[in-house]
Backbone as CSV, one residue per row, in Angstrom:
resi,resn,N_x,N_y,N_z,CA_x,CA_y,CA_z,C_x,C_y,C_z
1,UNK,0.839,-1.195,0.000,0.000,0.000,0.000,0.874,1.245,0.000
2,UNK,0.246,2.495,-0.445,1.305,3.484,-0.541,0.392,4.170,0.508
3,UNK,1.700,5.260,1.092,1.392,6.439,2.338,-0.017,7.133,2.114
4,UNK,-0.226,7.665,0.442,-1.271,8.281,0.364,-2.376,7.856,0.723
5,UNK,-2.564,6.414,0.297,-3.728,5.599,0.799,-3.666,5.222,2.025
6,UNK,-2.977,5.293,2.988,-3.222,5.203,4.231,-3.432,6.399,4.866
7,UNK,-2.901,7.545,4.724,-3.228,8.673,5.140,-4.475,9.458,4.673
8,UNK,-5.099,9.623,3.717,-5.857,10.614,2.896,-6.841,10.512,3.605
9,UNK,-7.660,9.268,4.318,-8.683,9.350,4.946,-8.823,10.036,6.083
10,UNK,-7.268,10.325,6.748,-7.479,11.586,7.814,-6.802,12.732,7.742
11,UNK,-6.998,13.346,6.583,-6.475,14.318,6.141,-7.673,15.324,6.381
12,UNK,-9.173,15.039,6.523,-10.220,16.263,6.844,-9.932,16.183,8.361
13,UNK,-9.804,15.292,9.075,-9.673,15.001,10.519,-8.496,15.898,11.101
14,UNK,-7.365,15.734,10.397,-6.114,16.889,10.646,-6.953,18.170,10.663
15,UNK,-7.559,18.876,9.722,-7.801,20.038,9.330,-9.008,20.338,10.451
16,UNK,-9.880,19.431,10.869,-10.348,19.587,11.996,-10.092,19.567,13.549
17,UNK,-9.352,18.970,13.604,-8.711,19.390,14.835,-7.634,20.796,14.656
18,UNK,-6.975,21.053,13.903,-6.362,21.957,13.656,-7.550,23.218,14.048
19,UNK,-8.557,23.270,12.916,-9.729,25.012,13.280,-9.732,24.371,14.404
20,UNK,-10.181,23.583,15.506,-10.614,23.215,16.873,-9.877,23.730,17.597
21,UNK,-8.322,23.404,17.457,-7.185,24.283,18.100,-7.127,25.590,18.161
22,UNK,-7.401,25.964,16.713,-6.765,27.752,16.224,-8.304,28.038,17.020
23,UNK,-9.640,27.901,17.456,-10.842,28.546,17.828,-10.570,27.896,19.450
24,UNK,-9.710,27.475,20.002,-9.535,27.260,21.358,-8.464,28.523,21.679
25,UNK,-7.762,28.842,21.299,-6.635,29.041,21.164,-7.212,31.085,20.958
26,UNK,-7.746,31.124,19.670,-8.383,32.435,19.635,-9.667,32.581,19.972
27,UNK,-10.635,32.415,21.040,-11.729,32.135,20.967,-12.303,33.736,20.719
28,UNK,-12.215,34.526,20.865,-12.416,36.067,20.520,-12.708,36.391,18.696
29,UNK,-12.298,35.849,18.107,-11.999,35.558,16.938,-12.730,34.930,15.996
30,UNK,-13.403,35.408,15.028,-14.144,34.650,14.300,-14.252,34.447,12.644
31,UNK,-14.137,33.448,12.033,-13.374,33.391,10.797,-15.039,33.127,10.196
32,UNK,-14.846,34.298,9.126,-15.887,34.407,8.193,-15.480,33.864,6.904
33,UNK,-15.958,32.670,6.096,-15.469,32.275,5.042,-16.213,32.894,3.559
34,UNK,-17.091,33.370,3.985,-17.322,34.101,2.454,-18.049,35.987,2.965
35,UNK,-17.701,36.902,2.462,-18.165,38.537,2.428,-19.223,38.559,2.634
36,UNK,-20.492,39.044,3.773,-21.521,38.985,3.688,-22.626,37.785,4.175
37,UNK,-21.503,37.181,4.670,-22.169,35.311,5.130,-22.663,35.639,6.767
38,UNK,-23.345,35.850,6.846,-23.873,35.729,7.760,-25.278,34.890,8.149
39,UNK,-26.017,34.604,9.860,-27.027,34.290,9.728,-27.867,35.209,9.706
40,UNK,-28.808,34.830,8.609,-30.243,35.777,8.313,-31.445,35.290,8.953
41,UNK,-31.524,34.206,10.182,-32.763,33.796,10.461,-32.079,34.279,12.222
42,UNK,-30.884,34.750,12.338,-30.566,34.778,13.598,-31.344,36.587,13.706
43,UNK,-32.490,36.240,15.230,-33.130,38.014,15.757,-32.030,38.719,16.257
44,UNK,-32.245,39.641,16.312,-31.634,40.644,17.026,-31.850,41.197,18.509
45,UNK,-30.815,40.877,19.327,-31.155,41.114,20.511,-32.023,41.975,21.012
46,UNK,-32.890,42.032,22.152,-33.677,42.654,22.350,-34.056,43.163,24.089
């Protein structure tokens, strides 16, 4: 078997624990992935 095929299946798992870390780590901090993405069903405090 080659490395790739043993590894690739936890290659999303790396990348998740990784944001898990970087949002422990910065919890103040909040990563917006697209301009304008927000929630639209979330009210507004009141």
């Amino acid at each position: 078997m080659s490395i790739n095929l043993i590894y690739s299946p936890y290659i999303p798992v790396i990348f998740q624990v990784a944001s898990l870390l970087a949002a422990l780590t910065h919890p103040d901090h909040r990563v917006i992935y697209a301009p304008g993405d927000s929630l639209p069903c979330r009210r507004d405090a009141s």
